[in-house]
C-alpha positions as a Python dict, from the first residue, in 0.01 Angstrom:
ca = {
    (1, 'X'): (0, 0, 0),
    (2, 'X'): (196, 330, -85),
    (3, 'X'): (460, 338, 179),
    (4, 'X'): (367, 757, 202),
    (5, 'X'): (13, 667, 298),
    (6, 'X'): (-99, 496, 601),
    (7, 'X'): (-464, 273, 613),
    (8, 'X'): (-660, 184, 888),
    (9, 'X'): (-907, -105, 874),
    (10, 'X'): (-1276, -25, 918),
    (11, 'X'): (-1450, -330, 1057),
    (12, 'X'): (-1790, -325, 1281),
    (13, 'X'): (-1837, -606, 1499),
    (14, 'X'): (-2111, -687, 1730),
    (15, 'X'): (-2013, -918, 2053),
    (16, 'X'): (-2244, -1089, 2288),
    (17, 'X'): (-2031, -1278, 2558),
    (18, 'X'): (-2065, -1425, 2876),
    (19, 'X'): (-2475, -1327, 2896),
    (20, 'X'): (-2648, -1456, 3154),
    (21, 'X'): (-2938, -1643, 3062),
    (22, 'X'): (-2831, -1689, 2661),
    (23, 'X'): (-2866, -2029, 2525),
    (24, 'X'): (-2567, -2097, 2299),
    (25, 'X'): (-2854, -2140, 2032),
    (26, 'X'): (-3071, -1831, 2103),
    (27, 'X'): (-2797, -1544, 2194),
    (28, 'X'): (-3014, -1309, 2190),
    (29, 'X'): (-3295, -1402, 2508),
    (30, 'X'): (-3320, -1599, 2786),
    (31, 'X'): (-3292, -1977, 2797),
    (32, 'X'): (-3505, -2248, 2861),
    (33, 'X'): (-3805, -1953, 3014),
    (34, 'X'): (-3546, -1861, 3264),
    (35, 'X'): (-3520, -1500, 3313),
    (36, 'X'): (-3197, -1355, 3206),
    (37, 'X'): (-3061, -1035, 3299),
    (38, 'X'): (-2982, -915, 2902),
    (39, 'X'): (-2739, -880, 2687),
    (40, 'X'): (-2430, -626, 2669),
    (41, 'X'): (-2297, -567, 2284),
    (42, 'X'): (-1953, -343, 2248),
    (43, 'X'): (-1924, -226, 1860),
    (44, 'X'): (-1602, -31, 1726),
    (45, 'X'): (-1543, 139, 1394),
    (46, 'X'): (-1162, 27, 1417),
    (47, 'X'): (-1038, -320, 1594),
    (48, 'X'): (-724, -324, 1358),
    (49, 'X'): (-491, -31, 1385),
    (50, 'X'): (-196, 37, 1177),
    (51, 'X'): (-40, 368, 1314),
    (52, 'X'): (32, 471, 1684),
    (53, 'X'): (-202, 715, 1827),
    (54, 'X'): (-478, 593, 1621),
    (55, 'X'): (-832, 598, 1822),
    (56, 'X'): (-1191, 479, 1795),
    (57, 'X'): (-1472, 463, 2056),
    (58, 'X'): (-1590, 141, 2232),
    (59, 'X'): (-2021, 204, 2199),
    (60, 'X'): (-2175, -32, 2438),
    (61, 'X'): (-2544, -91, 2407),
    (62, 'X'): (-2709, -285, 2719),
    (63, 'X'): (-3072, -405, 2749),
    (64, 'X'): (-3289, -618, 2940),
    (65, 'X'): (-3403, -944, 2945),
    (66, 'X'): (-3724, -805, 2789),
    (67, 'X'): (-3494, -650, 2530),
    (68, 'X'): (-3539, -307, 2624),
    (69, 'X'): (-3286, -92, 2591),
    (70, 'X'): (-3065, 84, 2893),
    (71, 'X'): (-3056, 437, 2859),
    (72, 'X'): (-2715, 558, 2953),
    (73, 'X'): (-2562, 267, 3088),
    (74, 'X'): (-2280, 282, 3378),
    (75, 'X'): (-2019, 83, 3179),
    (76, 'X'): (-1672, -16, 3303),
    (77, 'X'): (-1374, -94, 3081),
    (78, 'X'): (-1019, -225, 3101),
    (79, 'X'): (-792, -357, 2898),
    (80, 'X'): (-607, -651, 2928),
    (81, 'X'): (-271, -497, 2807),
    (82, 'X'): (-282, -132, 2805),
    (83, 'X'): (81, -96, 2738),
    (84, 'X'): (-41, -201, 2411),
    (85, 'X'): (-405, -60, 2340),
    (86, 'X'): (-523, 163, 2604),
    (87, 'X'): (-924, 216, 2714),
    (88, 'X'): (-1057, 544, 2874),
    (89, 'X'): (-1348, 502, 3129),
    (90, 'X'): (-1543, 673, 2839),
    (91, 'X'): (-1484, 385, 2605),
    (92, 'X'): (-1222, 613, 2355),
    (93, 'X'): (-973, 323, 2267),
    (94, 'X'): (-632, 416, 2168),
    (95, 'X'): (-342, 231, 2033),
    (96, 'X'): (-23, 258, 2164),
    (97, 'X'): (226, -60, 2080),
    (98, 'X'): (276, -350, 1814),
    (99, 'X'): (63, -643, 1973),
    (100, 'X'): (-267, -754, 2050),
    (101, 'X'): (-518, -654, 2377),
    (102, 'X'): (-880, -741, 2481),
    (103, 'X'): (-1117, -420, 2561),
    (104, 'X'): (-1334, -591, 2847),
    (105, 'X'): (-1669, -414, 2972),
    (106, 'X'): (-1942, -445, 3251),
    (107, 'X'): (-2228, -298, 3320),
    (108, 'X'): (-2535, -396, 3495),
    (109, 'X'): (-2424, -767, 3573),
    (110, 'X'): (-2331, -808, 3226),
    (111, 'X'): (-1992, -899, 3079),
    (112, 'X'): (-1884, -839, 2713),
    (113, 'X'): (-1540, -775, 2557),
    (114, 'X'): (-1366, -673, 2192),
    (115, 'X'): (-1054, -725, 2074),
    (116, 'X'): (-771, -497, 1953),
    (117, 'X'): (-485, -546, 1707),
    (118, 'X'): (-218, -309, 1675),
    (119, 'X'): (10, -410, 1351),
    (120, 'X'): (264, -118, 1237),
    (121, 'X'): (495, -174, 914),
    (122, 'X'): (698, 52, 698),
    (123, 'X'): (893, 20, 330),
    (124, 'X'): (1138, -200, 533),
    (125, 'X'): (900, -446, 748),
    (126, 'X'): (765, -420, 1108),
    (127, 'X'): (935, -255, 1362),
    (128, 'X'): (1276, -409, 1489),
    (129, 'X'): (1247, -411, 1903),
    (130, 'X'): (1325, -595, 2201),
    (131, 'X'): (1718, -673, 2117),
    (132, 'X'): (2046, -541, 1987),
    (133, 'X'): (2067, -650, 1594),
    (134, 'X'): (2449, -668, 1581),
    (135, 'X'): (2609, -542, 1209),
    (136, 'X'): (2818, -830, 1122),
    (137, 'X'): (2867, -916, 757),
    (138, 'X'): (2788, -603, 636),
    (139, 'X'): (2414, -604, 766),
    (140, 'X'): (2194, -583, 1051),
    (141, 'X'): (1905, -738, 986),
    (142, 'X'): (1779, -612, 641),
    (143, 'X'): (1954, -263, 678),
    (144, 'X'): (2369, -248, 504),
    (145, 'X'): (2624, -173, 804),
    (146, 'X'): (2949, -121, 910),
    (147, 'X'): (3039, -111, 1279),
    (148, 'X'): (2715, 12, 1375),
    (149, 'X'): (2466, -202, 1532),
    (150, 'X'): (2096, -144, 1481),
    (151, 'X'): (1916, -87, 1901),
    (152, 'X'): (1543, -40, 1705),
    (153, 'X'): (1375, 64, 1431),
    (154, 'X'): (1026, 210, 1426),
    (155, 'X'): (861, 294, 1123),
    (156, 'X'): (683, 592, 1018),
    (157, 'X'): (392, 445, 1139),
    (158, 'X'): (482, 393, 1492),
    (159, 'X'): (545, 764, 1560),
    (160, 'X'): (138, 875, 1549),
    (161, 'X'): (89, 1105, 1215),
    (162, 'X'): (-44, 979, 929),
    (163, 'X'): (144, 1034, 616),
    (164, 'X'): (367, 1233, 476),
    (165, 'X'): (748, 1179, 574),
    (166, 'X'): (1002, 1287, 887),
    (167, 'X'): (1196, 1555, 878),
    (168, 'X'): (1424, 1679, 1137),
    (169, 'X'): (1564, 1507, 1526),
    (170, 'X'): (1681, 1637, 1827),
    (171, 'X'): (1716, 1534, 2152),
    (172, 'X'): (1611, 1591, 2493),
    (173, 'X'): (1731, 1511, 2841),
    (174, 'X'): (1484, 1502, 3121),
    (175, 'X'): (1735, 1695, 3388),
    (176, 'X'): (1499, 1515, 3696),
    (177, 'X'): (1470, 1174, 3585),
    (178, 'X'): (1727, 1125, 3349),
    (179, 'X'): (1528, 1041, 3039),
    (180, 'X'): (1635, 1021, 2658),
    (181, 'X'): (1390, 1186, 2438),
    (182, 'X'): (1352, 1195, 2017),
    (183, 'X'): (1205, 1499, 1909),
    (184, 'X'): (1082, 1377, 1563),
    (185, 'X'): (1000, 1637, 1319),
    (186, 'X'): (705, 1503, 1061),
    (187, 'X'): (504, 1709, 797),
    (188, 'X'): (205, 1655, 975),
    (189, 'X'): (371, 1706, 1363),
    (190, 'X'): (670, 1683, 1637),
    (191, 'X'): (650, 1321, 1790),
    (192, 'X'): (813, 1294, 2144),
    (193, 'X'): (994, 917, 2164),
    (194, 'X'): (1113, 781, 2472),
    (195, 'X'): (1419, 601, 2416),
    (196, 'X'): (1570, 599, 2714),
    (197, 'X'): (1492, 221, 2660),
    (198, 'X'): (1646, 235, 2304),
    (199, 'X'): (1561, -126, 2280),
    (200, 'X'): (1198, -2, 2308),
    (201, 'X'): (1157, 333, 2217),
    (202, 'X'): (796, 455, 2301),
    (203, 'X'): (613, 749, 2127),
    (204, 'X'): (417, 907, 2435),
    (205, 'X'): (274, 1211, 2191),
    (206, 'X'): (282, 1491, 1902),
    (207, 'X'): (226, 1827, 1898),
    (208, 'X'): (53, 1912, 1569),
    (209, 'X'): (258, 2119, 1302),
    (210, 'X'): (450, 2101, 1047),
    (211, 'X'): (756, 2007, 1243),
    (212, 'X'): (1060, 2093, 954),
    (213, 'X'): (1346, 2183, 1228),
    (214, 'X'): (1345, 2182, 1594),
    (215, 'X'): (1578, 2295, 1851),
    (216, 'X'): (1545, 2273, 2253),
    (217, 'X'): (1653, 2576, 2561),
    (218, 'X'): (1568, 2540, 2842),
    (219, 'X'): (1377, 2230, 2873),
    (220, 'X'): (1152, 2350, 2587),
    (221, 'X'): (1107, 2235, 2225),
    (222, 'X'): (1139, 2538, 1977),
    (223, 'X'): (918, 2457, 1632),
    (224, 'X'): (965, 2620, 1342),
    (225, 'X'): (780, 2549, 1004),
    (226, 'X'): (463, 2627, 769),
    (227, 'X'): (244, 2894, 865),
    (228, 'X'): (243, 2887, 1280),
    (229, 'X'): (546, 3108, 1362),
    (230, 'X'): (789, 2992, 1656),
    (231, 'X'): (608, 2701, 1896),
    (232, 'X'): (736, 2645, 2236),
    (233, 'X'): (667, 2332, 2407),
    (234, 'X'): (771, 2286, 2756),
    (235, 'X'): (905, 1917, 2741),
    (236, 'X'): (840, 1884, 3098),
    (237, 'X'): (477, 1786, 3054),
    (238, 'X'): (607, 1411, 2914),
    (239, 'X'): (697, 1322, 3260),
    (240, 'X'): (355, 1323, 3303),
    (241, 'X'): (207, 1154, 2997),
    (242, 'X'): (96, 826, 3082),
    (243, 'X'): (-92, 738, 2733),
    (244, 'X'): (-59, 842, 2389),
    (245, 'X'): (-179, 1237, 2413),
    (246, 'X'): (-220, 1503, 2152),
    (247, 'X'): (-53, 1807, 2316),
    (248, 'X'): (-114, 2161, 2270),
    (249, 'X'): (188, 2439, 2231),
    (250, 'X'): (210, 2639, 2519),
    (251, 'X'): (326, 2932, 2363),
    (252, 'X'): (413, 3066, 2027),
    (253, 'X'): (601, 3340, 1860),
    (254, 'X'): (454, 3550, 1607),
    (255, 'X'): (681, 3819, 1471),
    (256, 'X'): (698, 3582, 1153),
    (257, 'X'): (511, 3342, 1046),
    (258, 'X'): (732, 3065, 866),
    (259, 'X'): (1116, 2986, 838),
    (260, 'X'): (1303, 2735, 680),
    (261, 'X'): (1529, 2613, 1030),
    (262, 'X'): (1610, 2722, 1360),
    (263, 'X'): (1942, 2763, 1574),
    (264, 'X'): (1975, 2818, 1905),
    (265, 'X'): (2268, 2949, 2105),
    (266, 'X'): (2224, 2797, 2449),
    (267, 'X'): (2530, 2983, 2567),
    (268, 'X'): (2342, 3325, 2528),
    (269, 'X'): (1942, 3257, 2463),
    (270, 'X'): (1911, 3368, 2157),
    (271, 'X'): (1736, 3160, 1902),
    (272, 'X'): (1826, 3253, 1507),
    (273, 'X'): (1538, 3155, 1226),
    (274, 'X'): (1649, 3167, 900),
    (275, 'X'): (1526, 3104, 538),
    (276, 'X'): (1152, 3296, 676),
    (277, 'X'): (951, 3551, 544),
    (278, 'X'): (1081, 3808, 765),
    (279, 'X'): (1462, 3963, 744),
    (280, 'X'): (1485, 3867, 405),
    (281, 'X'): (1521, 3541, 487),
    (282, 'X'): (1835, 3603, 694),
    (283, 'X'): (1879, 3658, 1093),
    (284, 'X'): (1548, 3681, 1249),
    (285, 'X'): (1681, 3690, 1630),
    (286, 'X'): (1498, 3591, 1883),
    (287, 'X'): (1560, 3617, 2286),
    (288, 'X'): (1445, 3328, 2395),
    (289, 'X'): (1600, 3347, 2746),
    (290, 'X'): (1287, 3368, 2894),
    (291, 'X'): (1132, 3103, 2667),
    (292, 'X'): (733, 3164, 2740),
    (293, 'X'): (775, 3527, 2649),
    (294, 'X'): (1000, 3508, 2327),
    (295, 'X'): (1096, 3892, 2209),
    (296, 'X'): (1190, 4020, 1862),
    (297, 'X'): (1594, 4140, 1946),
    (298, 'X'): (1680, 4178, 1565),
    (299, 'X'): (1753, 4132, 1175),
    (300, 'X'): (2029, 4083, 977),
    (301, 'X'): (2037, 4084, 616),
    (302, 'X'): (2328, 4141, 426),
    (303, 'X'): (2391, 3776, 352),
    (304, 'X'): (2040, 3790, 191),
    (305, 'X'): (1819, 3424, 218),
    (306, 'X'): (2053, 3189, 431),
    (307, 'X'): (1928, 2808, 412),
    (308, 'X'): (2122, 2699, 807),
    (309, 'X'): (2330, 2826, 1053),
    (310, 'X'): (2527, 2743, 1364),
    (311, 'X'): (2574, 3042, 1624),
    (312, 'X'): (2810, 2982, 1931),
    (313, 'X'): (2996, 3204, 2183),
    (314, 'X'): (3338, 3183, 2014),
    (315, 'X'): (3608, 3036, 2223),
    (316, 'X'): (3828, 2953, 1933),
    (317, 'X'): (4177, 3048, 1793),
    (318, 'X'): (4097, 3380, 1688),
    (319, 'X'): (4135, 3572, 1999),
    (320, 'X'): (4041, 3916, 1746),
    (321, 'X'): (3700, 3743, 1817),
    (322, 'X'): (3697, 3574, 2197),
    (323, 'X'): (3354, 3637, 2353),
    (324, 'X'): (3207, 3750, 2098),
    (325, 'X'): (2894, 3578, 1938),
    (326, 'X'): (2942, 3428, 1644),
    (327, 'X'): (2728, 3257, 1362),
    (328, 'X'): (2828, 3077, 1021),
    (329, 'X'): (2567, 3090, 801),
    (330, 'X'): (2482, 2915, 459),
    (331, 'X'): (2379, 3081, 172),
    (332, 'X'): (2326, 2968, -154),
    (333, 'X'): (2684, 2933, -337),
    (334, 'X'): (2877, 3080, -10),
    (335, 'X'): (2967, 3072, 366),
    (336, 'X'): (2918, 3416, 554),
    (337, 'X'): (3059, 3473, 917),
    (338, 'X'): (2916, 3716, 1137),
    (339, 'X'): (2917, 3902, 1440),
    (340, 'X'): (2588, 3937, 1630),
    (341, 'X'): (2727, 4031, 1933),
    (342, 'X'): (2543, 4350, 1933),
    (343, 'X'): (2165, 4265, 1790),
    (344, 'X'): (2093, 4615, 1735),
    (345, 'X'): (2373, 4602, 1478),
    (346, 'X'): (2531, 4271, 1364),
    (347, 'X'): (2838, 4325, 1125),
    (348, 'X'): (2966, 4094, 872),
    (349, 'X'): (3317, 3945, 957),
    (350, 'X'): (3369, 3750, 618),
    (351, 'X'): (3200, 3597, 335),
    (352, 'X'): (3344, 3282, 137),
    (353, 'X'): (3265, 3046, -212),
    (354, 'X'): (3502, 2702, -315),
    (355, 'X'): (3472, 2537, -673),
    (356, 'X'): (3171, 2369, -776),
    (357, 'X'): (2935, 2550, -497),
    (358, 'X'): (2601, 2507, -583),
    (359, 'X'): (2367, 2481, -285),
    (360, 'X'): (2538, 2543, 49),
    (361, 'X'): (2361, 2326, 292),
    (362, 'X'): (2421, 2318, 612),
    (363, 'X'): (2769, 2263, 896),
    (364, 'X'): (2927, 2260, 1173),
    (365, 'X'): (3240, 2392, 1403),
    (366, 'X'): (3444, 2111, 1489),
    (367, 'X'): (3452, 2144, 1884),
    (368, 'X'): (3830, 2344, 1971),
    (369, 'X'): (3643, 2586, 1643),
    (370, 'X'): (3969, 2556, 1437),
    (371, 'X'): (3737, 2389, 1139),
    (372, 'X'): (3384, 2358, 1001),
    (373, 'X'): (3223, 2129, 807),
    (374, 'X'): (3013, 2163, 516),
    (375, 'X'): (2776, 1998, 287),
    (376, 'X'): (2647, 2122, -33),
    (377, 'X'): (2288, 1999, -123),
    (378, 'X'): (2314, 1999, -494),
    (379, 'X'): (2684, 1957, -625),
    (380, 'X'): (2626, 1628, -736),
    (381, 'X'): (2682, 1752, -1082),
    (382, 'X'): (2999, 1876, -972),
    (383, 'X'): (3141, 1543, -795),
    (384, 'X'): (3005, 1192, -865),
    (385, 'X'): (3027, 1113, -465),
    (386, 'X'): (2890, 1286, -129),
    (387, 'X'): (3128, 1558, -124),
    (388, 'X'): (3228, 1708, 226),
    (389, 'X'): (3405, 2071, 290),
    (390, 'X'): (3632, 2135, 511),
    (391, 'X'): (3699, 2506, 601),
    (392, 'X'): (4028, 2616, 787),
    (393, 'X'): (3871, 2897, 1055),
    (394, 'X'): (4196, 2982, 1227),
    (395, 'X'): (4141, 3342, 1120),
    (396, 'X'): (3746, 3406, 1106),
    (397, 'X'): (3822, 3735, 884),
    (398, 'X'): (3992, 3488, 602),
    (399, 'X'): (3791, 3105, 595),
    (400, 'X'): (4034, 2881, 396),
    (401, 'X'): (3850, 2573, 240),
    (402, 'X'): (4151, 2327, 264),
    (403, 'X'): (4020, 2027, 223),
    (404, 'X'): (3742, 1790, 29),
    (405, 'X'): (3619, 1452, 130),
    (406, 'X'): (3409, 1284, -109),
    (407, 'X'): (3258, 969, 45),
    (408, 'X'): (3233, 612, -138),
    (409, 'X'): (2842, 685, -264),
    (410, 'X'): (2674, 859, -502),
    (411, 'X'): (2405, 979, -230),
    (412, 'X'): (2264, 1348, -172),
    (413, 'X'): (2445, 1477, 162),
    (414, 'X'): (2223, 1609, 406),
    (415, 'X'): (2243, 1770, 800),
    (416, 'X'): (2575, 1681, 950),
    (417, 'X'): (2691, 1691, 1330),
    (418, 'X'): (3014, 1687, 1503),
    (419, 'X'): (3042, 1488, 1863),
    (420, 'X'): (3375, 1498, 2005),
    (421, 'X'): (3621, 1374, 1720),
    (422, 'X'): (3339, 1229, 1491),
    (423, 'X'): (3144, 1366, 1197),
    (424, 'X'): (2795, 1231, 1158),
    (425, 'X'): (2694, 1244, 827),
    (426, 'X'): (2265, 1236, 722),
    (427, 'X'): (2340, 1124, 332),
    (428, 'X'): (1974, 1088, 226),
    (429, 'X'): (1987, 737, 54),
    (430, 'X'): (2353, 632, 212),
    (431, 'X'): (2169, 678, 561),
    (432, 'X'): (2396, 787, 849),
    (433, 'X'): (2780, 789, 731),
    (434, 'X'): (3041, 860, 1041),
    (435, 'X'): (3371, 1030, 973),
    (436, 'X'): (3712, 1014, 1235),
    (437, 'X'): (3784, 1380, 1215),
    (438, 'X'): (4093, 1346, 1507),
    (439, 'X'): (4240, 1488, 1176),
    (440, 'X'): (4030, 1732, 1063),
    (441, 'X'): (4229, 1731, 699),
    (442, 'X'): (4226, 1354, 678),
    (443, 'X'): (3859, 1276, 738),
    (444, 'X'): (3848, 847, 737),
    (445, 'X'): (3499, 667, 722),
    (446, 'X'): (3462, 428, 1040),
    (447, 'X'): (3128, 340, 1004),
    (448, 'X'): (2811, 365, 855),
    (449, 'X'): (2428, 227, 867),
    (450, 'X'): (2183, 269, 543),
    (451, 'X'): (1832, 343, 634),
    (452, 'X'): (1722, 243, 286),
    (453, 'X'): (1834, -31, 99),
    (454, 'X'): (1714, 18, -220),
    (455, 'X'): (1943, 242, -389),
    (456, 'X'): (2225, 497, -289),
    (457, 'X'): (2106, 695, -567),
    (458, 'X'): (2135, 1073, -563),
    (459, 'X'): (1804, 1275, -458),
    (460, 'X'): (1576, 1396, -191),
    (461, 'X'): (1299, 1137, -193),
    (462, 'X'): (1423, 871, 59),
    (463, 'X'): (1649, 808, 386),
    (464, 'X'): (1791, 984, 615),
    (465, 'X'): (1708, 1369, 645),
    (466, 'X'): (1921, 1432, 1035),
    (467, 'X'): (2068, 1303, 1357),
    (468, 'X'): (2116, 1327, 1657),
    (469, 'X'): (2440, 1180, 1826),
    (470, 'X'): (2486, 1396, 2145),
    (471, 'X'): (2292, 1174, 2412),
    (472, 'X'): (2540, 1060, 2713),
    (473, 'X'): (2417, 749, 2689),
    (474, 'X'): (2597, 713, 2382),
    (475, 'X'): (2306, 635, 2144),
    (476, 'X'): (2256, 824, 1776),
    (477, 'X'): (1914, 905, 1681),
    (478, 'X'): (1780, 970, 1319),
    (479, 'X'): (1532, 1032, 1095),
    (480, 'X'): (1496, 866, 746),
    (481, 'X'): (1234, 1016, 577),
    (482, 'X'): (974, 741, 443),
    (483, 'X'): (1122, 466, 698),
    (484, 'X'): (1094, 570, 1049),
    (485, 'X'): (1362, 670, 1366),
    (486, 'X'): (1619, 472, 1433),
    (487, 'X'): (1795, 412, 1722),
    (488, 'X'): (2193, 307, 1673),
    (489, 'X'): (2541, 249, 1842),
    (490, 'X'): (2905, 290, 1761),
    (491, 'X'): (3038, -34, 1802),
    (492, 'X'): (3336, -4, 2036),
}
């Protein structure tokens, strides 16, 4: 099986079970001339699913003991373990979790039932659930570690869109309840994960598109990718989904109709989409303070197509610029820094390049805003490791790169976050790699977990694209392109 393309078994089955009046002989009429009351037979396209989310309809067919058939039978079904296939009272079967489950129907007297299989797998086996898989001697299970142990894996499979790979992560906090959600971006769709078990993380839905990047305000998912604009999903609705659902956006911005990511400063409500069709692929601003009525508040261009950004309200050591709103964006073979304070008018506050640039990527302010991070996508061909920029933002008119960590693989470095004094690294085929950053200049690997086994090689076909390490529960999230989400933890 390609591991990019996801089957699902066809089989047709016809069941005749507990009928009254059927000789074991003669299934098909009464026994011995005494009158039966018929036969009920269940047939399903699918009874083996490989992907979560997958459905097929239960078609009963009931008759008499003359053999006549029931028109429109009242049929009943349940299941005998809907946490792992679940049955709708109109028969529409859908899978939901790794295991197996009987479909069992009545209807006029008559009993009949059908069973289910749910197997999911990925490039790196079935899904690893139930219990912590400590790293010790290098590995957790069949995945290369240091002081990380593995919580769960679920393969691509297991998040309910066929094909294609994952993309971006980003987490949500139910504010009510107190839930830990994965918002899994996939070619085909956003997948919502539950992992506030992260033993037993639980897909509970997707929202069709093509789910590049995705940020949350406001207790609502912001999509951005292909052809559908800006979605807005109001995450509240998964308090309320009980199966597997396919949910509708419930609004949608339209003053472009593509962009390459989205930022969002939750200090001020602004969202910023970048890398889209409109603005030259720079700024497009959004206010998304009110986020079902999202309103065009501006452009800015002068840094012409930028890849990523990271806006915040600065509260850094540049008091020139306290207050004022702030974004760093990426752009080809330079860093710009700008002031969108005023939307009407944003200004440029500085623009940047270091040695060997090639494809600025993607970074982040360390929290007290002294430093930011950077990756550069392509500059393998400038350094034979990861390579990892450190910029000096004391003075926001004058970035100083000062410093270069280049990790211990040859991997492609990826999205990057920084929690508290830790850098967490998304290095493709090197998987998740976490930096101590206490000193910003002397960056030290403490641990790291390798979504793909195969190969550190350089490249953008495998492992991990992003993460997500900001839950309070302490967990990190991410996304590894052909394998799946996984769910991980520091050790102490």
């Amino acid at each position: 099986m390609n591991k990019e393309t996801w089957l699902v078994t066809t089989l047709t089955v016809g069941v005749c079970l507990a009928i009254i009046g059927c000789s074991p002989d003669d299934p098909t009429g009464p026994a011995g001339g005494v009158p039966g009351l018929g036969t009920l037979v269940l047939e399903a396209e699918v009874t083996e699913f490989e992907i979560v989310g997958a459905k097929t309809t239960i078609v009963s067919t009931l008759t008499n003991a003359d053999g006549v058939i029931i028109v429109s039978p009242q049929v009943s079904f349940t299941s005998s373990n809907p946490s792992v296939v679940q049955v709708g009272a109109d028969g529409v079967v859908t899978a939901l979790w790794p295991g197996t489950a009987q479909m069992q129907a009545s209807a006029g007297g008559v009993d009949a039932s059908l069973d289910f299989t749910v197997t999911i797998s990925g490039p790196e086996g079935p899904p690893i659930l139930g219990s912590v898989v400590p790293c010790a001697g290098g590995m957790a299970g069949p995945f290369p570690c240091d002081s990380m142990d593995l919580l769960s894996y679920m393969p691509h499979a297991g998040l309910g869109v066929r094909g294609g790979r994952l993309t971006d992560i980003w987490g949500w906090t139910d504010p009510l309840t107190g839930k830990e959600y994965a918002l899994v971006g996939q070619d085909g769709g956003l997948t919502f994960v539950d992992v506030s078990d992260p033993l037993r993380p639980r897909a509970v839905g997707v929202l069709p598109s093509t789910g590049r990047d995705v940020k949350v305000y406001k207790n609502n998912a912001f999509v951005i990718g292909g052809e559908t604009g800006v979605q807005i999903f109001d995450l509240k609705v998964l308090r309320f989904a009980n199966s597997f659902t396919t949910f509708l956006a419930h609004g949608r911005y339209t003053e472009l109709s593509n962009g390459h990511n989205i930022a969002i400063n939750e200090a001020t409500g602004f969202a910023y989409v970048v890398g889209g069709n409109t603005c030259r692929g720079g700024l497009h601003m959004i206010d998304v303070s009110s986020p079902p009525n999202p309103s065009f508040a501006g452009c800015y261009t002068d840094a012409g197509w930028i890849h990523d950004v990271q806006c915040i309200l600065y509260d850094g050591p540049d008091t020139d610029y306290s207050g004022r709103e702030i974004c760093v964006g990426l752009s080809g073979s330079f860093l710009s820094v700008i002031d969108v304070t005023d939307k009407a008018s944003p200004a440029a506050v500085a623009t940047a390049t270091y040695a060997g640039a090639q494809y600025a990527h993607q970074g982040w302010f360390t929290e007290d805003r002294r430093y930011f991070i950077q990756n550069d996508e392509l500059d393998n061909n400038y350094s034979a490791t990861s390579r990892t920029l450190i910029w000096d933002m004391a003075d926001l008119d004058n970035p100083i790169m000062v410093h270069e960590y280049f990790g211990p693989t040859s991997a492609t470095d990826h999205n990057l976050y920084v929690h508290g004094s830790r850098a967490y690294l998304s290095n493709y085929t090197a998987g998740l790699r976490v930096l101590d950053i206490a000193d910003p200049l002397t960056p030290v690997e403490i641990a790291f977990f390798d979504t793909h086994p195969a190969d550190d090689d350089p490249g953008f076909r495998d492992g991990s694209w992003s993460n997500y390490p900001f839950f309070e529960s302490g967990i990190t999230i991410l996304s590894s392109m052909h394998e799946g989400l996984f769910v991980l933890r520091l050790q102490p």
